[in-house]
Every structure is written in C-alpha cells, then in structure tokens.
C-alpha positions in Angstrom: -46.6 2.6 -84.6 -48.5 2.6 -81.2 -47.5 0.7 -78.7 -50.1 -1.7 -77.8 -50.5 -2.9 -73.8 -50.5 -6.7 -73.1 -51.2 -8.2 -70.1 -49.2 -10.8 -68.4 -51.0 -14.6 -68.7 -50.7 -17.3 -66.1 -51.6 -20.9 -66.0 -55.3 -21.6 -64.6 -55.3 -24.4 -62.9 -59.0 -25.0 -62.5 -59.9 -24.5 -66.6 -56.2 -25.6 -67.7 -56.2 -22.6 -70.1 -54.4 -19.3 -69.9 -55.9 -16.4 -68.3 -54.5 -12.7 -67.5 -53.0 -11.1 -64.2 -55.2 -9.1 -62.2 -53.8 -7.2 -59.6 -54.3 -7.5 -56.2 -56.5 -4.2 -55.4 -58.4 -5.3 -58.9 -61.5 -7.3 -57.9 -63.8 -9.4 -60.6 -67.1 -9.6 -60.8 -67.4 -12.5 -59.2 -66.7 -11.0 -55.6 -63.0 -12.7 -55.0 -59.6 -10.9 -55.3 -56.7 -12.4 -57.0 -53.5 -12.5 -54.9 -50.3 -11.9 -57.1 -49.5 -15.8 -57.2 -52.8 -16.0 -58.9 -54.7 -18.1 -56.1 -58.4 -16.5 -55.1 -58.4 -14.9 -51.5 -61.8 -15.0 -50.3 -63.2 -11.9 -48.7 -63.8 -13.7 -44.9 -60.2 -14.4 -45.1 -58.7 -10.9 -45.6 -60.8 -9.8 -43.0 -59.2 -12.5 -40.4 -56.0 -11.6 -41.6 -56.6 -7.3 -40.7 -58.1 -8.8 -37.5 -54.8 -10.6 -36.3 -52.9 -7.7 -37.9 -54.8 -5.2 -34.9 -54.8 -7.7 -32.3 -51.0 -7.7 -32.5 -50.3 -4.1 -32.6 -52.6 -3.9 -29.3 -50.8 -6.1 -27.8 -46.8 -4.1 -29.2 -48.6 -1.0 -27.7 -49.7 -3.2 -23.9 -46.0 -4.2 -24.1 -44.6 -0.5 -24.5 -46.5 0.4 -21.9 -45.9 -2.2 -19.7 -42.3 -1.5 -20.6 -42.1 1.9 -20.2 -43.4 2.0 -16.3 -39.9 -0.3 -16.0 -37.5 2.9 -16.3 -35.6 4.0 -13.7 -36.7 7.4 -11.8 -34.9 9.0 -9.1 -36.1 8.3 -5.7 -37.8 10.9 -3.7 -36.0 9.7 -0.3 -32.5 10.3 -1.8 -31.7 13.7 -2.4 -29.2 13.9 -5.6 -30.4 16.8 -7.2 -29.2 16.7 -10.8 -27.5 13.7 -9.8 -30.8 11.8 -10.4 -31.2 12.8 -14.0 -28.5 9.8 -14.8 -31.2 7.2 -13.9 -33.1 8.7 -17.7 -29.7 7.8 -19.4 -31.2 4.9 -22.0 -27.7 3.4 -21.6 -27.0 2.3 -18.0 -24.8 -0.2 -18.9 -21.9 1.5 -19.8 -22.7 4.2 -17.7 -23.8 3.1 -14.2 -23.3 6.0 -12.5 -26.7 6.3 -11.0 -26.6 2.8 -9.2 -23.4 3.9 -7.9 -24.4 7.2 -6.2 -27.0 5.2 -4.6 -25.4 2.5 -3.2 -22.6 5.1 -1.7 -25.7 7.2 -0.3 -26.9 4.2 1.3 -23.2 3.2 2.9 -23.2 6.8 4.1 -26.1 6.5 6.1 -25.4 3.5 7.3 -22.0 4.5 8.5 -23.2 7.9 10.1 -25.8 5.5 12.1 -23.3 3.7 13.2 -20.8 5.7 14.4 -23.9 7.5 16.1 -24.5 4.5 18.4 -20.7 4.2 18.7 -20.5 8.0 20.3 -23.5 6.5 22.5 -21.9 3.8 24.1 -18.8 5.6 24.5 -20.4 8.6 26.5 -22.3 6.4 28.6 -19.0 4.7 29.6 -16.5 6.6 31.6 -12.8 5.9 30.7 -11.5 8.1 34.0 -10.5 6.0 37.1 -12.3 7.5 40.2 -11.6 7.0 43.8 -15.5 5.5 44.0 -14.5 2.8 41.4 -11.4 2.2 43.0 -11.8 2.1 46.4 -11.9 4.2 49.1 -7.9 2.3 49.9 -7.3 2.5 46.8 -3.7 4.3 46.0 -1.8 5.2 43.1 1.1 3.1 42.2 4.4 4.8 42.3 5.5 5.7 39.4 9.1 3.5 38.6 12.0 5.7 38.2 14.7 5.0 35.6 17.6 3.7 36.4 20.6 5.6 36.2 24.7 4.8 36.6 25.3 5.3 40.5 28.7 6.5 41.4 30.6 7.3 44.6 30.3 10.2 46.1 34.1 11.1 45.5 33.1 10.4 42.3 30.1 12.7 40.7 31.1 13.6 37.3 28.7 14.4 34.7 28.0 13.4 31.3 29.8 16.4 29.5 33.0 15.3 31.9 36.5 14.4 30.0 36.9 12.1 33.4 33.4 10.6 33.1 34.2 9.5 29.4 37.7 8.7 29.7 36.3 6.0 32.7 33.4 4.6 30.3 36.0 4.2 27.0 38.7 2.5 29.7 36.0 0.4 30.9 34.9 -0.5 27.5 38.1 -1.2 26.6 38.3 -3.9 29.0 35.5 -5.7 28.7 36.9 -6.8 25.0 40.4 -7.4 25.1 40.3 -8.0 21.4 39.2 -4.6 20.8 42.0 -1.7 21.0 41.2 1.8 21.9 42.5 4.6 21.6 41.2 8.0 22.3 42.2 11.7 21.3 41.1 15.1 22.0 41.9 17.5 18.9 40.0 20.0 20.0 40.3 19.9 23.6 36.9 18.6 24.9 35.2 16.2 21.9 36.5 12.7 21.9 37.5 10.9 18.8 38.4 7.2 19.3 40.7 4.8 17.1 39.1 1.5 17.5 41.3 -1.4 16.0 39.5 -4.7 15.8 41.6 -7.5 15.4 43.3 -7.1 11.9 40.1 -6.7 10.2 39.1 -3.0 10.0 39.6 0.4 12.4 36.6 2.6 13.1 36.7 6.3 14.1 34.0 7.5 16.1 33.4 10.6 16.8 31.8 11.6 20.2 30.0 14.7 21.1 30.6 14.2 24.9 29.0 10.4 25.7 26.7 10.7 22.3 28.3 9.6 19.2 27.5 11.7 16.3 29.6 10.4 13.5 31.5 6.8 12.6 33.5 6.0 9.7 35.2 2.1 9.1 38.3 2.0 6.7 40.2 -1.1 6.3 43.0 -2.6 8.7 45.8 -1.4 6.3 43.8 1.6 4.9 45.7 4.6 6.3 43.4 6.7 9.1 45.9 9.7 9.5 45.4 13.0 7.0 48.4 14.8 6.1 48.8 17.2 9.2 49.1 13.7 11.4 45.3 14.1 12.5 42.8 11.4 12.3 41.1 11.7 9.4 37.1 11.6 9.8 35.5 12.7 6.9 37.4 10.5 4.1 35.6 7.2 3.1 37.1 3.7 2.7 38.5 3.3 -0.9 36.7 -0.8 -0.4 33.1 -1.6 -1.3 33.0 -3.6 1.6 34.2 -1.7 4.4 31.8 1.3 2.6 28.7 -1.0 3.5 30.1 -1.3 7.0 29.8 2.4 7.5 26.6 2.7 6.2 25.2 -0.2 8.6 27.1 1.6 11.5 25.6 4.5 11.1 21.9 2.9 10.7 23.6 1.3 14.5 23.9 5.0 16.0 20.1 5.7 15.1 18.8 2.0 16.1 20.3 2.9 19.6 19.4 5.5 21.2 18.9 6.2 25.2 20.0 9.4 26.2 19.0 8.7 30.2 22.1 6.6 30.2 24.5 7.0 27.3 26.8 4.8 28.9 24.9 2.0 28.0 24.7 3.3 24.1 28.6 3.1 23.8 28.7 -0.2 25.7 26.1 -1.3 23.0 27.4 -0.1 19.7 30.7 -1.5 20.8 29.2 -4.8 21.0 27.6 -4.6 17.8 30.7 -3.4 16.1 33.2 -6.2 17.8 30.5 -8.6 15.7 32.4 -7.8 12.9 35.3 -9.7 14.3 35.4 -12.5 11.5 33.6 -10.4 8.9 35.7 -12.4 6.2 34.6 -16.1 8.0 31.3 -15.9 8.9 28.2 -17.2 6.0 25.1 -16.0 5.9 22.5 -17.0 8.0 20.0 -16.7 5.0 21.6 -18.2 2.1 24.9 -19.7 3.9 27.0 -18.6 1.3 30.3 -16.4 2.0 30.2 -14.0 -0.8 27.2 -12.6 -2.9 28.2 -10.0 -5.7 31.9 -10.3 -4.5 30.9 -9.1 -0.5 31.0 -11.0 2.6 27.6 -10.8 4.7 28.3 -6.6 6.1 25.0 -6.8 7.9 24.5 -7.7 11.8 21.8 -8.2 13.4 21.0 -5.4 16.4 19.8 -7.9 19.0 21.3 -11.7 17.9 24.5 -10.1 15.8 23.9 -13.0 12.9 25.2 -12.4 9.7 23.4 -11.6 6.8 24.2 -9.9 3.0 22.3 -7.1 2.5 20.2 -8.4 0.2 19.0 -11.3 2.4 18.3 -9.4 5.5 15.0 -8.1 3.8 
C-alpha cells in the first residue's frame, strides 16, 4: 500500500469550516502568509517587524562600541613595562593588580617629592652653632664632670684595692644593721660575701674587685658551705621560691650598672636586696594577695622596692 500524505486541518474562524496548514514560508495566492497559529500576517507588517529587528542590532553594535573604548590601557606617563599588560586582563576584579601598581607608583613619586623638599629645607638650615650666631661673648659651657668618691689623702686606694673594698662592705654593713656580712677571700684577691638577712634567706655574691659578677640566694636553713668547708657558689636553692629570687637578683646586677663609681652599685643592690626583708609578709601591690601558684610576691621594684608576683609585674 502507498502511503498517502495528509495535511494537518485547523479551525477557520472566518468561514467556520476546516481548512489545511500552510507553512509559514508558503504564501497563497492571495498575497498573505499564514503564521503557524494560523492567523494572516500581512506583508507591511513583516516588513516593520525586519525594520525593528535592524534598528536593534545597530543600536547592540553602538553599545559595543561605546563599550569597548571603556577598557583599561596602560598609561603612557607611567612606565610599567609588561606591568601594564594586566590592565587587558578581562577580569580585574579578582585580579587587581594593575590598580595596585598604580596607586604605589603614584605614592612613590609623591614620597620622592617630598623628601626632595625635605633635603631642601634642611640644607638651607645650618644645624652648627657659630661664634656669629652666638655672639661675639659668647663661650662654651663647661662641660660638668662626674662626680667621683673623694678620699683623704692618707687615704688613695683604688678600686682593685682589698682596703678600698673591705672599707665599702664595712660601711655597707653599717648602714643596715639588720643585714649581716661577712666577707672571704678564697683566692686571695676576689671577694665573696655571706649576706644573712634577717632569718629569711643568705645571698652570696661574688665580687670581681668592686663589680659583682655573680649572686646566688638559698634559704636561711639551706646549707651554703660545700664539702671542703668553702662557700658554695655555683649550687642553686633546692626552693622554688628562693630560685625566683636569684633570677630577679641577677636581672638587679644588669639594671644597675655605673662603673664611674661602683661604690654606689654595691650600696644600691644591697638596698634592693634588704627589700626582701619580709618576703613571706608583704602582698602584692597588684592583686594584694600573699601567695599566687603557692609563691609569695619574689619581685621588687628597682626604684620604689614594692612587691609584686611575677606575673603581675607585667
């Protein structure tokens, strides 16, 4: 059997009958084309709609053009060599690299221009001192000369002297009665000194002539003496406590320092270590507590001696 072509049929609604489908590019006779809903599209129409169709691709392609003279090019005044090819990345968003060579271009001029007229102002400005500017009276001030220890003449000794030192420590010694010490001479020339204060702790400080170099504080019943009888200086205290004392008296040694008059160091750290006097009664000046973690404040203060915990001094 042959297969026999029908044609789709619509609903007219001018005749009321059934007519066929005709396809858009199909025209009749009668000068219309049929639309695929089946309404008749008159020929001035499709021409109005081709019209508006190129009117609004002239105006995409003004748009795109208009658009296109936005992009970014380098500038000619700022040379960045292939630097500038960033500005053609599409993407400056996430990649504003370009901006931000410019802007620190910019801030480098500026700042050579500046420090330009800086130099400018400073050469024009003489920082000597002249006789002109001065005065012709003018004179120079003495210069002040530090004061030093004055002793009789009977008396000269020097620094490195055994009688010099033994004088300073005796004269120490008396200024704080509560304060006992003693002093020894293992090798001859260096000092070491016993200092017992109160029944609280004992300190060994060992003295390179009038400079301390080395301190150590052990606990009043903590035994000070090694096993040939000499004083022991290199063993710590076996208590936390007394262990934080050494470590604050050593920061002590480097806080004062004046080696024109050494004297005035001993006298000093002698002061700040008779502070310690009522380690064990004294609160905190911070948090006015006694203990914290199970220690007494170990901290004094190098001008006002106030107690603090190590934590609180910060």
């Amino acid at each position: 059997m042959a297969l026999v072509e029908t044609t789709p049929m619509v609903q007219d609604p001018e005749s009321g009958g059934k007519r066929e489908v005709v396809p858009p590019s199909v025209h009749t006779g009668r000068g219309s084309a049929w639309n695929p809903v089946g309404f008749h599209v008159g020929r001035d129409t499709c021409r109005l709609q081709d019209t508006a169709l190129q009117l609004c691709w002239f105006c995409i392609q003004i748009e795109l053009e208009r658009l296109s003279t936005l992009v970014g090019r380098p500038s000619e005044s700022h040379p960045l060599h292939n630097s500038g090819l960033l500005s053609l990345d599409p993407v400056q968003d996430k990649t504003p690299l370009y901006s931000q060579l410019l802007q620190a271009y910019k801030w480098s001029n500026k700042l050579q221009y500046h420090a330009g007229l800086a130099s400018s102002l400073l050469n024009q400005q003489s920082l000597k001192r002249s006789a002109n500017q001065m005065g012709a009276s003018a004179k120079r001030r003495p210069k002040v000369q530090p004061s030093t220890l004055v002793l009789p003449p009977q008396q000269k000794w020097t620094f490195s002297s055994s009688r010099y030192v033994d004088d300073v420590i005796s004269r120490i010694g008396r200024m704080f009665p509560d304060m006992s010490i003693e002093l020894f001479r293992p090798n001859g020339t260096s000092a070491v000194l016993l200092v017992t204060l109160g029944k609280v702790l004992k300190t060994i400080v060992v003295m390179r002539s009038l400079f301390i170099d080395r301190t150590i504080v052990r606990g009043f019943n903590e035994n000070v003496y090694s096993e040939d009888g000499k004083l022991d200086i290199w063993s710590k205290s076996n208590y936390q406590v007394f262990q934080k004392v050494t470590d604050h008296a050593t920061t002590a040694l480097l806080h004062y320092q004046l080696p024109q008059m050494p004297d005035v160091v001993v006298r000093s750290f002698m002061t700040w270590l008779r502070s310690y006097i009522k380690l064990f009664q004294t609160p905190c000046q911070r948090c006015g507590k006694f203990l914290q973690e199970g220690l007494p404040p170990t901290w004094r203060d190098f001008r006002t001696l106030e107690a603090f915990h190590d934590t609180c001094r910060q």
